[in-house]
C-alpha positions as CSV (number, residue, x, y, z in Angstrom):
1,X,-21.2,-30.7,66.0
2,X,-21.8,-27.3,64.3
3,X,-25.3,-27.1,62.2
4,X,-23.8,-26.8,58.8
5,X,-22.0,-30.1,58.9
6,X,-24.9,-32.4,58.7
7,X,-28.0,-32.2,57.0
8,X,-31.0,-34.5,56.5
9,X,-32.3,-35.5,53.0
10,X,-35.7,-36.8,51.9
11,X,-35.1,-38.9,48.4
12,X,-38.4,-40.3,48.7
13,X,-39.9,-38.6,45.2
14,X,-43.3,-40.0,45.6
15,X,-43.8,-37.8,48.9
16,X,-44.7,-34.5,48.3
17,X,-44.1,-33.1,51.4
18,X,-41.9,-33.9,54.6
19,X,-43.0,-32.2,58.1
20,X,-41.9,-31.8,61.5
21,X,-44.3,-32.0,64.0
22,X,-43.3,-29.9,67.1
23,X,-44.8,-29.3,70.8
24,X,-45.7,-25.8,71.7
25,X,-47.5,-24.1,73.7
26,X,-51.3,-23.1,72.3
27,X,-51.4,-19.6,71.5
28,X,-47.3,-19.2,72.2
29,X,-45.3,-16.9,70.1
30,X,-42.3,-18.5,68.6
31,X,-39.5,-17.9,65.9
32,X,-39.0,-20.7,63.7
33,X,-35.5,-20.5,61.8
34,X,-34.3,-23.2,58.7
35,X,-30.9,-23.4,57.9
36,X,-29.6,-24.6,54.4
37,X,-26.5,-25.6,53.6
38,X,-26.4,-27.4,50.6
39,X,-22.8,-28.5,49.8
40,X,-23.3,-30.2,46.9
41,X,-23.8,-33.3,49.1
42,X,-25.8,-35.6,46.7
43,X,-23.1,-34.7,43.6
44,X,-25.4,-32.7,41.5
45,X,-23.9,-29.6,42.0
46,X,-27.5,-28.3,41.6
47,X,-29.3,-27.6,44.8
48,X,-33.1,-28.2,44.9
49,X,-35.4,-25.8,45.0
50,X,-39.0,-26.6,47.7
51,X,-41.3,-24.8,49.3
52,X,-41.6,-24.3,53.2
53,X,-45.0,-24.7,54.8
54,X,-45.9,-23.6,58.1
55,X,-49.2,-25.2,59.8
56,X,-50.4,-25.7,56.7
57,X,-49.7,-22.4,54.8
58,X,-46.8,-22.0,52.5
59,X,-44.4,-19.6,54.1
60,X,-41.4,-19.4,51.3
61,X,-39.7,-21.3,48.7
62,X,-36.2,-22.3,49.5
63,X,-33.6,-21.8,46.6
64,X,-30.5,-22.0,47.6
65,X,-28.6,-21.9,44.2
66,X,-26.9,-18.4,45.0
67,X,-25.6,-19.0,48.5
68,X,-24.1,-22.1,47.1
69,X,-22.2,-20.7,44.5
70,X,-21.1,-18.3,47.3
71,X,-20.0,-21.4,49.7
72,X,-22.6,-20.0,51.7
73,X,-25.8,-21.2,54.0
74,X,-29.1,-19.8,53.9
75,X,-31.7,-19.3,56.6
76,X,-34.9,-18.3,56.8
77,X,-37.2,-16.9,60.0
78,X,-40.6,-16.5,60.8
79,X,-42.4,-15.6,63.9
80,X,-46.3,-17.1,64.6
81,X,-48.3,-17.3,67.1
82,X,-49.6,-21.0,66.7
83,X,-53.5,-22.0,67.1
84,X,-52.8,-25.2,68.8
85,X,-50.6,-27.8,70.9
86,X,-48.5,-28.7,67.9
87,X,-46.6,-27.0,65.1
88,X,-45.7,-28.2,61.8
89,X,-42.8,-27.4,59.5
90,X,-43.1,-29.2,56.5
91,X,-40.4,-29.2,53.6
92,X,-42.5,-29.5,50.3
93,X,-41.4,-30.6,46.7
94,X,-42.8,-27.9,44.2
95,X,-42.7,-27.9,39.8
96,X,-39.0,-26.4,40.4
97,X,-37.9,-29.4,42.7
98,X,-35.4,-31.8,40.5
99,X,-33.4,-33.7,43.4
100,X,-34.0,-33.9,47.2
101,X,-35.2,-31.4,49.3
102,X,-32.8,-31.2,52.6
103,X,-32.4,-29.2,55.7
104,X,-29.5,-28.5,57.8
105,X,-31.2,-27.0,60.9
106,X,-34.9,-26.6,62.3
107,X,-34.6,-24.0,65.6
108,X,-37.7,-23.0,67.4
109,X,-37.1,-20.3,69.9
110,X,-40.3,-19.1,72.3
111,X,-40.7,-15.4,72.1
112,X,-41.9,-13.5,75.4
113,X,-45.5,-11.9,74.7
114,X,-44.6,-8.5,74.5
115,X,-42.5,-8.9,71.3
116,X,-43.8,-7.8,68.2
117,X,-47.3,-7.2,70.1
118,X,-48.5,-4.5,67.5
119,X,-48.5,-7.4,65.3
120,X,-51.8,-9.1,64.2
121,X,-50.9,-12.6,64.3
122,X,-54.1,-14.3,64.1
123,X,-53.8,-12.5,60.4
124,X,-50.3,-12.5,59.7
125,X,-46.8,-13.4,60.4
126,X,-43.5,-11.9,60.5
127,X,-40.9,-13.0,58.0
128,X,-37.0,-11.8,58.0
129,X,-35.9,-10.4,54.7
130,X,-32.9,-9.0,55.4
131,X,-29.6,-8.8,58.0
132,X,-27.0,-6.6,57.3
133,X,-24.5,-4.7,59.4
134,X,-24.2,-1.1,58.2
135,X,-20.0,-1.4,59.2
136,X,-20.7,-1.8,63.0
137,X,-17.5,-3.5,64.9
138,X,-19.2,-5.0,67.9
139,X,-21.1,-7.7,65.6
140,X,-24.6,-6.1,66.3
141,X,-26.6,-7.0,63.0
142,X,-30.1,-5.1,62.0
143,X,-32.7,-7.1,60.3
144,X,-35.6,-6.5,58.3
145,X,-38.8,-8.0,58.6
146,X,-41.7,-7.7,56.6
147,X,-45.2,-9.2,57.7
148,X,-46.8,-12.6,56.2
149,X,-49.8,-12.9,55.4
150,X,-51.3,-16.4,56.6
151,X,-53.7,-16.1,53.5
152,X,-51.0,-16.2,51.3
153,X,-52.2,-13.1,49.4
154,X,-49.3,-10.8,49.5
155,X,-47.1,-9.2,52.0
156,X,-46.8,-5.5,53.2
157,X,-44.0,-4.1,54.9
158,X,-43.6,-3.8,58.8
159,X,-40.8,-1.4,59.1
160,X,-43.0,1.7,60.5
161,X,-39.7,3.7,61.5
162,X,-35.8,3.0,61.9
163,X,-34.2,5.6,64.2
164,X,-30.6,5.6,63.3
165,X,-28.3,7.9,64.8
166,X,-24.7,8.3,62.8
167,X,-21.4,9.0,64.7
168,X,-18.1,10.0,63.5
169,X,-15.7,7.7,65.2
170,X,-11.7,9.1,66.2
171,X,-10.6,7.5,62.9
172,X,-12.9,10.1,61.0
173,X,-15.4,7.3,60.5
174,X,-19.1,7.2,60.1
175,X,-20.8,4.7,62.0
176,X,-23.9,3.7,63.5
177,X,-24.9,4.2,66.9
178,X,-27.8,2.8,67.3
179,X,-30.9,1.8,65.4
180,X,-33.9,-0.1,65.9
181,X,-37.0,-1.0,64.0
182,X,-40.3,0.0,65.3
């Protein structure tokens, strides 16, 4: 069963939030990634708008209005480096929330230490803001992150350098050849 063909709902409105408590390993780096995909399955044809909290911190607010009118899914990512044994995810109703907050997919991938290790994570996080592919053929996608802060104060960006080398291909194309953040 694919992740976009189910989803789980939370109708309850007198809860303000609804969490997932997961094992992990204290001080273990991990990527969290939530996957919308509203489909219009309550009838509303208005998806809901909530906030995501992570271990207690707001991380982002999920609106997935646009990628619906697209037929599309959203997703969102973060890495952390959690503080304890457990992690929680928590879907939270906010002033903009009019019908059910819903999720179609919770993955939480460890990350080896050496990843990201010029990051501060006792200070901050690492959030995705963007994936695109530049016109690449083999499917190789860049993203964009942009750090977190666990305050909630504000966020910076993280891109120090992208090293892109352009190619002309046999068909007179420009391509990319490579690139990588640092």
């Amino acid at each position: 069963m694919t992740i976009l063909t189910t989803l789980r709902f939370f109708p309850d409105e007198k809860s303000r939030k609804y969490c997932y408590v997961i094992p992990v390993v204290k001080g273990g780096k991990y990527l969290v990634r939530t996957t919308y995909y509203y489909g219009d399955f309550d009838g509303k044809k208005e998806p809901p708008v909530f906030d995501q909290i992570i271990d207690g911190t707001k991380w982002s607010t999920v609106n997935t209005t646009e990628d619906f009118a697209k037929g599309s899914s959203s997703y969102y990512e973060i890495i952390v480096v959690t503080p304890g044994k457990q992690m929680s995810v928590c879907l939270a109703r906010n002033e903009h929330t009019v019908s059910s907050p819903f999720i179609s997919g919770l993955e939480v991938e460890t990350l080896e230490d050496s990843m990201y290790n010029s990051t501060d994570f006792e200070k901050s996080a690492l959030i995705s803001v963007a994936r695109n592919s530049f016109g690449n053929t083999n499917g190789d996608i860049i993203t964009i992150v942009k750090k977190w802060f666990m305050n909630g104060l504000g966020s910076v960006g993280v891109v120090k350098g992208l090293d892109v080398s352009v190619i002309t291909t046999k068909e007179g194309k420009r391509s990319l050849a490579n690139a990588y953040l640092a």
